[in-house]
VEXGUGU-398370 format. One record per residue (C-alpha): x, y, z. Coordinates in steps of 0.001 Angstrom, whole numbers, plus 500000, padded with zeros to 6 digits. Each point is the difference from the previous one (the first is absolute). Layout:
residues N
XYZ;...
//
This chain:
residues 627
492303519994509540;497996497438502163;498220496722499499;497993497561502492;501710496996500158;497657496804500681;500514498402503914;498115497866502131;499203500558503469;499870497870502940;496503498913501989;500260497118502463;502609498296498539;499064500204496610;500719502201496910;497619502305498657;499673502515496505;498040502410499586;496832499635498069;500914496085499798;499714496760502570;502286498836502421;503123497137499392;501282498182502551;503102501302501356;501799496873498347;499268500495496676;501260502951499753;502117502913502157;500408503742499421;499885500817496416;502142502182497958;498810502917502360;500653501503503741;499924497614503263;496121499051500992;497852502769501212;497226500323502934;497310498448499210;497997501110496727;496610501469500280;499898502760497376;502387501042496793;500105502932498141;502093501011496931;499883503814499240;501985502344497887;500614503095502163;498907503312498093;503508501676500767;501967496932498596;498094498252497720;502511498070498939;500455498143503626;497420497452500642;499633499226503836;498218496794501453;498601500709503322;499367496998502190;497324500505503096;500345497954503094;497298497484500498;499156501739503282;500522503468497869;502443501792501987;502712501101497652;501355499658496830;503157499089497883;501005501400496937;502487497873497473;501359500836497064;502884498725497401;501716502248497592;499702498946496617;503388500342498350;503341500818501351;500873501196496649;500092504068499992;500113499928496384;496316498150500323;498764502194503028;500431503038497977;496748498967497585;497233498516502675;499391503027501666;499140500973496089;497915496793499067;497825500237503649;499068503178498947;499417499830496121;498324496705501433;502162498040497714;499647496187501240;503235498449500253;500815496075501587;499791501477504050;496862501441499334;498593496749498600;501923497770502821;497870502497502026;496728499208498208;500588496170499980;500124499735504163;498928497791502001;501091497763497416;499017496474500090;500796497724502935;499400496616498228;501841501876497469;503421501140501405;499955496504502016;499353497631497223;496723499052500781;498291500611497127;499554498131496535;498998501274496495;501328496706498112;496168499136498450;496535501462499348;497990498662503017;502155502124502668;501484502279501053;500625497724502645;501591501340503409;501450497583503042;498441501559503269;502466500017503072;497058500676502230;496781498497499299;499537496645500462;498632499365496507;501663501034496557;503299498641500676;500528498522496693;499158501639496384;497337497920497999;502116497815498619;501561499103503157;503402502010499856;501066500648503708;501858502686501773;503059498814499391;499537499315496360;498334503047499187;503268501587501777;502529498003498019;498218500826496911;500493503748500889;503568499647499885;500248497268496891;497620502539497658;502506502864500839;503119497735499195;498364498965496607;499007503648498881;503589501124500846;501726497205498299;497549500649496727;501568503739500299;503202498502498971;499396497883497616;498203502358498443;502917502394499701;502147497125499051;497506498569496908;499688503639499015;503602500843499587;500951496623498811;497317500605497139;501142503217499088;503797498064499195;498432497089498197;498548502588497941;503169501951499230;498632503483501521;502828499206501492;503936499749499157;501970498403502806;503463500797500860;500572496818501058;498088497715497539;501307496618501163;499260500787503848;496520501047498713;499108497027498120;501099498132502867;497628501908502142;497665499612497899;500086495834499849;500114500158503811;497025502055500388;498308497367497726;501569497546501769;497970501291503179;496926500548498514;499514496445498741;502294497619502333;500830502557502793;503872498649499401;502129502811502202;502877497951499974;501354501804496581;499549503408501500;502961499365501778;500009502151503097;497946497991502641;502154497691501937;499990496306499473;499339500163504197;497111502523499429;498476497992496899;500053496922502607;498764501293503035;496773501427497491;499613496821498750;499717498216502718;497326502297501731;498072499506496716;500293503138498474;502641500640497666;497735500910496260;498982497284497500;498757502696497783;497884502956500227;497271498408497577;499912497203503003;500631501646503031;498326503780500160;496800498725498232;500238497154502830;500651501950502304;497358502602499134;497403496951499985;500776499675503861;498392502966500765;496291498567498372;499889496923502149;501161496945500631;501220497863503221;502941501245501330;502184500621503417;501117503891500586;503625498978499578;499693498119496892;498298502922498359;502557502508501521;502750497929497725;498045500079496833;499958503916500591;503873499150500949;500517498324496610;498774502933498075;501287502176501573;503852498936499383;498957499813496244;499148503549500617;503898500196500876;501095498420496932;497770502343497543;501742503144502075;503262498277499786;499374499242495764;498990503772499642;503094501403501672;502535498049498152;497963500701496328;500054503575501217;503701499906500397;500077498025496330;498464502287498298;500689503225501612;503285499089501784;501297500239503410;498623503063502190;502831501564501667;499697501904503941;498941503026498392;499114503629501655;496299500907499602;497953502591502219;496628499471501267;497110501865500858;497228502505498107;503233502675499630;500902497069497061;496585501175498023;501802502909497195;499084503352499534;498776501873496714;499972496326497763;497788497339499563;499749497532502771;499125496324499447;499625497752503392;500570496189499842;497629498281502363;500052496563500930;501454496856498198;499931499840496429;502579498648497413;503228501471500133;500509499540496291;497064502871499634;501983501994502653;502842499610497812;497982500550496689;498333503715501748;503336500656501099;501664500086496796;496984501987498676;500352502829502045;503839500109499640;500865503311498705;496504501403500681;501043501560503513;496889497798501412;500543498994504093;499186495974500526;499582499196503748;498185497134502000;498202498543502793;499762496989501412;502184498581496731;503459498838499021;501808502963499129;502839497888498947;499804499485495757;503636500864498876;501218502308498622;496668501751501416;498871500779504021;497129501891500846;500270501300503495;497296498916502459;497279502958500618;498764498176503479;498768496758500913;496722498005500128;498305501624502879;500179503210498571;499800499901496154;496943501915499683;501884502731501208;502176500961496701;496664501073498058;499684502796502822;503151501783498573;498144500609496504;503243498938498229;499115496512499393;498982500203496040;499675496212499076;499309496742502312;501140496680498566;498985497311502623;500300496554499820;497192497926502044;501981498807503233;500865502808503080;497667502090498185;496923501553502207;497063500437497306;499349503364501868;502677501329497726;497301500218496985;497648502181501655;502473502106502048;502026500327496368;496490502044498857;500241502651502085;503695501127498710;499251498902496779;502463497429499509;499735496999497938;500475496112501353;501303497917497612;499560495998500302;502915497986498872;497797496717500391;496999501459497208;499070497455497684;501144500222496487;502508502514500931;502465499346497144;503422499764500140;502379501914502360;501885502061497859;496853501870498574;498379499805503869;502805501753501110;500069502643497407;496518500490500211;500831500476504041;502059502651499657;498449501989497656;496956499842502240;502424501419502424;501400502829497569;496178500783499368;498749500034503639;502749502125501073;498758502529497847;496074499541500548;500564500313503919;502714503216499556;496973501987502220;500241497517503013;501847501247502893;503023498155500838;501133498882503780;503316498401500019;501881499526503582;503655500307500019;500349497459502259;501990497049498522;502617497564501441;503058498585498944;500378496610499820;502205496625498481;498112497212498605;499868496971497867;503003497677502161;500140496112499178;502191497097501357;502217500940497238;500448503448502237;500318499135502929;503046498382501384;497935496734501996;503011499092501687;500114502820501891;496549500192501513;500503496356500891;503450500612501597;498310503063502415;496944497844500656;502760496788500822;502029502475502300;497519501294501972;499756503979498409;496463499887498550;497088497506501165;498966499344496633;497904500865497021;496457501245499984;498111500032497001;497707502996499490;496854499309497588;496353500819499461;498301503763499157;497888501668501804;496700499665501369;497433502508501185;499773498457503468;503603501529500765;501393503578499808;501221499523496646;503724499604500336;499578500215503606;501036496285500786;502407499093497643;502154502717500125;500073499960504503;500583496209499709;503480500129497599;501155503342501896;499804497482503282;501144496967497529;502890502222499006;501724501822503403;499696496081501569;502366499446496806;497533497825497968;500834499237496475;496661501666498047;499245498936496540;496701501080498312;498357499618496947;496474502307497914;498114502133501600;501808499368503268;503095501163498118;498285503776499274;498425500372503166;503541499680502018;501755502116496944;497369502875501049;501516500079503157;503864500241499157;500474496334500784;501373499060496179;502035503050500242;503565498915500119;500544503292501863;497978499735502851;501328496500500546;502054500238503446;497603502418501028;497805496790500170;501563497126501141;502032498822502845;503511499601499802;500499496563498877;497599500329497473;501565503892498921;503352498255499506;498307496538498017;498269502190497154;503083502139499700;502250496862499384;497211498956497347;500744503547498061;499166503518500342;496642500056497968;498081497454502858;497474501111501866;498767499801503350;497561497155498478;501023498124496519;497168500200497321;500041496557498288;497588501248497290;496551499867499130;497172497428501197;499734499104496670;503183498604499328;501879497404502608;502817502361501833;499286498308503537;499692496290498810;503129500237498548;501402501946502848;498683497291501933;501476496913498090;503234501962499439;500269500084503777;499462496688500608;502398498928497027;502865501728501236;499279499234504003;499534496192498856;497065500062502178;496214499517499741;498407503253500338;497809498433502763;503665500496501738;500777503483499806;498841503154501748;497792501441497359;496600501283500903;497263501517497225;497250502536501272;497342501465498015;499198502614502639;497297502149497356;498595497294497959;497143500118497125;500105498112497305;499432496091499585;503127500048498313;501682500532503215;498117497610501327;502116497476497666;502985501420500263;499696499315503542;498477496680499875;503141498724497980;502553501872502086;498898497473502671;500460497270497412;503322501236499467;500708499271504128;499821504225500720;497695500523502957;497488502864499032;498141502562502234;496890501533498074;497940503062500884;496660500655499597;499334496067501230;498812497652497555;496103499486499876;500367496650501349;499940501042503542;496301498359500354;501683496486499744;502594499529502872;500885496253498003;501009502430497017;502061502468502190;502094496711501820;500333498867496856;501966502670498194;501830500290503208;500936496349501180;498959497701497283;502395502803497574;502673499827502278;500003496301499606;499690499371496437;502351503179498533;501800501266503704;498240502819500017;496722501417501442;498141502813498287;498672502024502711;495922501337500378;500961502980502660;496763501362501431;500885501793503011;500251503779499575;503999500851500308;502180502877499787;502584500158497021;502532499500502430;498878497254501278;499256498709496666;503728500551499592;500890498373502994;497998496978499046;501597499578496367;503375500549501603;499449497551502894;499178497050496773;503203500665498417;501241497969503281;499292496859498473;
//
C-alpha cells in the first residue's frame, strides 16, 4: 500500500510545492520527502483502476518531456498491509487516505508562518512579497516561529499534568488503595508541592548539579499556577527576544518532567514495582471466540485496574494501544501502535472501545459504526465512580459480544515475542558505563516519538536502531516507539545476537538472558528514561551533558513528544527530531535551539530538514555520541 509523500522541487535556486508559492532556499531544504525534482509545471494524483489502493503523483517537466512517478509505502507492518487493500476498496477512509486529501498542505503552515492567536487574523508572515511581513499586531517571522514551537511544548506538558491531576484525584478520593501508602502520600505532597511553589527539590531524583545549571538559565518551575499560565500568556503578545521566549517554553517544559517523574513513582506506590516482563505484540494478541475490550490512549490506571478486576473470571481479553500496559498484577498486550490503530476495528473482533482523550484519532467514532462497536469515553462528565464505570464497561462488553456474534471475524496470526517493562532497578548501570568507558559500545541512543503519516509507518525507526544496534549502540526506548520495534522482533530476547554487533551481543548477555536487542524503559506516560538518565549520571558521577547519550524521535506526532524532547535537551541529551519542527520559517528560532541550547543546557536540539536516508540518519546520531 502506497501514499504521496509531500516534497518540494527546485526552480532557479529556490524551493517550490505544488499548488503553493515558492520559499527561499534558506528557509527551508528538502522536506520529509525524495531529493528536489525538475522543475514543476504540472501534478497529478490518480488512483490507478488496477490498484486502487496505490496513489501515484505524476510530475510533468516544465518543458513537458517526461515524467516521474513517486510513491511511499504506507506501513511496513504486514499485519497492517493485510486490511488496506480491503478499506481502498470498501472505500473505508483511514489516516493515509486523509494525509492524501489534506496535500499540498499549508506552507505558512508547516514553516511556522502562520498565526491563529486572536480574532482579527489569521495572520501569515510572507517570505516573498515585500509587504505582509508581520501579522496585525506586529508579531514577526521569527516570533510567529518561536511561538510554533512554545504552543506545542505547552499542549504537551498540559498532557501530563493532566494524567498526573487525574490519577492523583482518583487516590485522594480512595478509588484507590495504595500498596505503599506512605510513598503515596508523599507523592502526593510533592505533586502539590509543584503545583503551587514548583519546589522539585523534595522529589529527590534531579541532581543538585542539574537543579543548578536550570536555575541559572532561568528555568527550573516556580509552580505550574505561575509558570504554564505565564508561559501560555507569551504566545498572545507581549515584547520579547526569540531566546527569552524559547526558555519560558524551556521552563515548562522541565515541569512537564517532574509531573512524568510524580506519575511514575505514584504508579509504583500504588501498584508496585513493574518487573521485565514477557508480553507479545501485534493484532495476533486480539482473542478468538470471547469478548474483546481495547484500551486506547491515556486514561487512569486505577480504572484499568478497576475493569481489570471486573472481567476477572469472565474469560474477557483486555489489550491496548498507544497506553501503559503496565498496572500490576494486570498487562494488556499492545494490539499495534499509533499510526495504525484504526486498523484493529477491521478484524471485527473488537467488541468495546474505552479511549481516553490523548493518542486518540477521533476517526475512531465513525470508523467504530461500521463494525458496530461501541467507544466508550473515560473523560464523560458525571461519569460516577470507577468501580461501577468499570462494571458497567464490561458488561457492555459481555453484551456487544453477543449483539455482533453475525460479524465476520479477521484475526492475523501474526504476533511477536517480546520483553518489556526494564528500569534502573534492572539494569546493571555499571556495566553499560564500563563498555562505553572501554571502548566496546559508542554509547546510548534513546529511541522516542510514534509515528507520523509522513513516514512509512515503522519504516524509520525500526532501519535507524537495526544500524544503531550492529555499530554496537546501547538502544533504550520508551511508548509507542517501544511497540513499533517489538513488531519487528527487536524486544525479542531471542532474536537478540541476530541484531547486534558483537560488543553489544556480549553487553546485553552480561545484563541477563531476558534483554533485548533494545531495552524498553516503559511507557511515555510514566518516567523510565529520566530516571535512566539520572541513574546514569549518578553512578558515572558525571553531568549527563558529559556522556555519550543521544535521543531521536525518528516518527514523531504528538506535542507530547515535542516536550519530552524539549526537556531531554534541558537534561544536557542532544536530540535529533523528525518531521522538523514548524519553526523552520524563522532561521533566529532554528540557531537558537541549536547554539543558544547548546549554551545554556550543553545540548542542541536539532531542526533536520534535509531529506536523508535512515542510514545516514544513523550515521548522524552515531557520529554525536562523539562528544
Amino acid at each position: 500500500m502506497y501514499v504521496l509523500r509531500k516534497r518540494w522541487f527546485s526552480r532557479k535556486g529556490r524551493r517550490e510545492r505544488p499548488g503553493m508559492g515558492t520559499l527561499p532556499s534558506g528557509v527551508i531544504d528538502v522536506a520529509q520527502g525524495f531529493s528536489p525534482a525538475y522543475p514543476l509545471r504540472q501534478m497529478e494524483i490518480s488512483k490507478p483502476k488496477d490498484l486502487p489502493y496505490k496513489f501515484i503523483c505524476r510530475l510533468y517537466h516544465e518543458k513537458g518531456e517526461g515524467k516521474m512517478d513517486f510513491v511511499q509505502r504506507k506501513t511496513a507492518d504486514t499485519a497492517v498491509e493485510h486490511f488496506l487493500k480491503e478499506a481502498a476498496e470498501k472505500e473505508i477512509p483511514l489516516v493515509w487516505d486523509r494525509y492524501e486529501g489534506s496535500l499540498p498542505q499549508c506552507g505558512f503552515c508547516e514553516t511556522g508562518l502562520n498565526c491563529r492567536d486572536c480574532l482579527q487574523g489569521p495572520c501569515t508572515s510572507h517570505p516573498f512579497r515585500d509587504q505582509n511581513k508581520v501579522g496585525i499586531c506586529g508579531k514577526d517571522r521569527d516570533i510567529l516561529g518561536v511561538h510554533s514551537f512554545v504552543r506545542l511544548v505547552v499542549q504537551g506538558v498540559m498532557g501530563y499534568f493532566d494524567q498526573l491531576a487525574d490519577f492523583a484525584k482518583g487516590i485522594e478520593t480512595k478509588e484507590g488503595l495504595p500498596k505503599r501508602k506512605d510513598q503515596a502520600v508523599k507523592v502526593l505532597k510533592d505533586y502539590k508541592n509543584l503545583m503551587e511553589k514548583g519546589n522539585m527539590d523534595s522529589i529527590g531524583k534531579f541532581s543538585k548539579a542539574l537543579i543548578d545549571s536550570w536555575k541559572a538559565a532561568g528555568v527550573y518551575p516556580e509552580g505550574i499556577g505561575r509558570d504554564l499560565l505565564k508561559v501560555s500568556q507569551k504566545l498572545d503578545g507581549g515584547i520579547g527576544e526569540v531566546e527569552d521566549i524559547l526558555l519560558w517554553g524551556f521552563k515548562g517544559a522541565v515541569a512537564g518532567c517532574a509531573a512524568q517523574m510524580l506519575q511514575g513513582r505514584l504508579k509504583a506506590s500504588v501498584f508496585g514495582d513493574t518487573p521485565p516482563s514477557d508480553v507479545e505484540v501485534n493484532l495476533g494478541v486480539i482473542q478468538k471466540n470471547t469478548p474483546n475490550i481495547v484500551f486506547y490512549g491515556h486514561f487512569s490506571p486505577l480504572l484499568k485496574q478497576k475493569i481489570a478486576e471486573s472481567a476477572k473470571g469472565r474469560k474477557i481479553g483486555i489489550t491496548g494501544i498507544c497506553t501503559d500496559i503496565f498496572v500490576p498484577p494486570y498487562r494488556f498486550a499492545p494490539v499495534t501502535n499509533y499510526g495504525s490503530q484504526e486498523i484493529p476495528l477491521m478484524t471485527g473482533a473488537v467488541d468495546l472501545i474505552v479511549a481516553g482523550d490523548q493518542c486518540v484519532n477521533p476517526s475512531l467514532a465513525e470508523l467504530a459504526k461500521i463494525w458496530k462497536v461501541e467507544v466508550v469515553s473515560t473523560e464523560a462528565l458525571n461519569r460516577g465512580d470507577l468501580s461501577s464505570f468499570a462494571k458497567e464497561i464490561v458488561g457492555k462488553a459481555q453484551e456487544a459480544y453477543k449483539a455482533r456474534s453475525e460479524i465476520s471475524k479477521d484475526i492475523p496470526d501474526t504476533k511477536e515475542a517480546a520483553v518489556m517493562g526494564f528500569s534502573p532497578k534492572s539494569i546493571n548501570i555499571g556495566k553499560v558505563l564500563g563498555a562505553m568507558a572501554d571502548g566496546k559500545i559508542k554509547g546510548v541512543a534513546i529511541l522516542a516519538g510514534c509515528n507520523n503519516v509522513k513516514f512509512t509507518q515503522d519504516q524509520e525507526i525500526v532501519s535507524i536502531a537495526r544500524e544503531l544496534l550492529k555499530g554496537d549502540v546501547f538502544c533504550v526506548s520508551e511508548g509507542c516507539a517501544t511497540v513499533g520495534l517489538a513488531k519487528f522482533g527487536l524486544l525479542n530476547p531471542k532474536q537478540r545476537d541476530a541484531n547486534c554487533g558483537r560488543a553489544l551481543s556480549a553487553l546485553l548477555s552480561s545484563l541477563g538472558k531476558n534483554v533485548p536487542a533494545v531495552v524498553d524503559l516503559g511507557s511515555c506516560e510514566n518516567s523510565g528514561v529520566s530516571d535512566f538518565l539520572l541513574a546514569t549520571a549518578e553512578a558515572s558521577k558525571k553531568s549527563l551533558r558529559e556522556l555519550p547519550i543521544v535521543a531521536c524521535f525518528p516518527e514523531a506526532n504528538r506535542a507530547k513528544a515535542v516536550a519530552r524532547a524539549t526537556w531531554t535537551v534541558a537534561m544536557g541529551i542532544p536530540v535529533y527530531f523528525w518531521p522538523f519542527l514548524p519553526v523552520t520559517g524563522s532561521q533566529k528560532t532554528v540557531e537558537a535551539l541549536g547554539k543558544f541550547c547548546e549554551e545554556k543546557f550543553g545540548a542542541e536540539f536539532h531542526v533536520v530538514t534535509q531529506k536523508m536516508e535512515t542510514k545516514a540518519k544513523a550515521e548522524m546520531l552515531t557520529k554525536a555520541l562523539e562528544r
